[in-house]
C-alpha positions in Angstrom: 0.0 0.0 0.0 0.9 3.7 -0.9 2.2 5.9 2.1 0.7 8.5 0.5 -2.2 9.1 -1.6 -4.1 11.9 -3.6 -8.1 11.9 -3.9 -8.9 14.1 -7.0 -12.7 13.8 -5.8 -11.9 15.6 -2.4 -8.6 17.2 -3.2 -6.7 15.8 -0.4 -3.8 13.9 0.4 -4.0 11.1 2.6 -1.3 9.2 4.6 -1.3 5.6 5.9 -1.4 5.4 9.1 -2.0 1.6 10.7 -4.6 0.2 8.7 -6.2 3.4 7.9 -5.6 6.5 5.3 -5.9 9.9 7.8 -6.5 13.2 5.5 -3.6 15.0 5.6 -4.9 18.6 6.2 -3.7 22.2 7.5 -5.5 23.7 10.5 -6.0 27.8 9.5 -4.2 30.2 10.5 -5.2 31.9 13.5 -5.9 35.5 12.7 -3.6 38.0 13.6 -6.0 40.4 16.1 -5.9 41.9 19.6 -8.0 42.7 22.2 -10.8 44.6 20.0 -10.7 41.8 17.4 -11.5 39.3 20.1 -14.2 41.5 21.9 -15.7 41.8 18.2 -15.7 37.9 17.5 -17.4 37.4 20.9 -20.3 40.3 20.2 -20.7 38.8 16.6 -20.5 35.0 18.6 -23.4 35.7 21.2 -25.4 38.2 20.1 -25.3 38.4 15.8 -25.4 34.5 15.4 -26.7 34.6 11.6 -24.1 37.4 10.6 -21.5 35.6 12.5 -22.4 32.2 10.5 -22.8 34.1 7.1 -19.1 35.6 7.7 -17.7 32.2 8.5 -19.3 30.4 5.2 -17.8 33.1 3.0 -14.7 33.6 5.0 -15.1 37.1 5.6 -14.9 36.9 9.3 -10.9 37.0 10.0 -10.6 39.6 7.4 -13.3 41.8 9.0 -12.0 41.4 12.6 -8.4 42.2 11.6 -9.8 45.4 10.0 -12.0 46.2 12.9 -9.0 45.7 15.6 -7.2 48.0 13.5 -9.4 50.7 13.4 -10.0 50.5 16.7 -6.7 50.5 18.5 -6.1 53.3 16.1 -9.0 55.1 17.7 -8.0 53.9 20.5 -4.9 55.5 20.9 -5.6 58.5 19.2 -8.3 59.4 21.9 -6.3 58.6 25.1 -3.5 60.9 23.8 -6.1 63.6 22.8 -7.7 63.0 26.3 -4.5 63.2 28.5 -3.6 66.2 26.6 -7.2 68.4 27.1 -6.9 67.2 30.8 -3.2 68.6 31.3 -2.1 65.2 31.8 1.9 65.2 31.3 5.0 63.5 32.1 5.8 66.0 34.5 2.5 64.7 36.8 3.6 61.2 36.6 7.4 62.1 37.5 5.9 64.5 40.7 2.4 62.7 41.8 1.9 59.1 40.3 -1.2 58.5 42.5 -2.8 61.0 40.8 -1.6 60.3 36.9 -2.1 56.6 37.5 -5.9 57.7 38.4 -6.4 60.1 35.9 -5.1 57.4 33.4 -7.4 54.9 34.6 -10.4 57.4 34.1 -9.5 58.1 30.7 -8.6 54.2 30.0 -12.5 54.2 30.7 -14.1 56.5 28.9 -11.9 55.8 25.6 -13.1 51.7 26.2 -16.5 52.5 26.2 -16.0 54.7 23.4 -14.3 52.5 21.5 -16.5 49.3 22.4 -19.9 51.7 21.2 -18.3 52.5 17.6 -16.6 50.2 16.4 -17.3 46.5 18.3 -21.0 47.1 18.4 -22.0 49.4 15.9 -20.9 47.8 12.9 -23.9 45.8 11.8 -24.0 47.2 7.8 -20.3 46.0 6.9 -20.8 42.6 8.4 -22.2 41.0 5.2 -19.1 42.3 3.0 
């Protein structure tokens, strides 16, 4: 018997393993995304079920969650630097008081997450079918 074999009708190669041919298939790889990426899959997961299912069939989903982790650590970023600086948040607070940049940080940290999470994790419904 062959150690390996090719099935034109599935497109696979198969190996002998034992008594038995196993396929001999790649698992895909795992898309490259952060944190927003991951809270995106999870909203699309529990709450969109059919537009989660309809991205998976045409293999849109990675795509679309490494585009939406991208925009939003982008707009991430962007607003906790434009935050800090409206609040007078500097390098010179967290050299003299820590306490207080540290909790001035963490405020902002907030209301940039919630920010974030509203436009672009949840509020993304019309690109979903793309």
């Amino acid at each position: 018997m062959k150690e390996i074999i090719y099935d034109p009708k599935t497109r696979l190669h198969y190996k002998l393993i034992g008594d038995y041919y196993i396929p001999l298939v790649k698992a895909p790889d795992p898309p490259n995304i952060g944190i927003w990426g991951h809270r995106r899959h999870d909203y699309l997961k529990n709450n969109r079920r059919v537009i989660f299912s309809i991205m998976q069939m045409n293999e849109t989903l990675t795509p679309h969650l490494e585009e939406v982790d991208r925009q939003a650590t982008e707009l991430y970023d962007r607003l906790i630097k434009q935050f800090a600086t409206a609040e007078g948040i500097t390098e010179d607070l967290k050299a003299t008081n820590q306490m207080e940049w540290v909790a001035r940080m963490n405020n902002i940290h907030s209301r940039v997450t919630e920010i974030v999470l509203r436009e672009r994790i949840y509020e993304q419904e019309a690109c979903a079918y793309k």
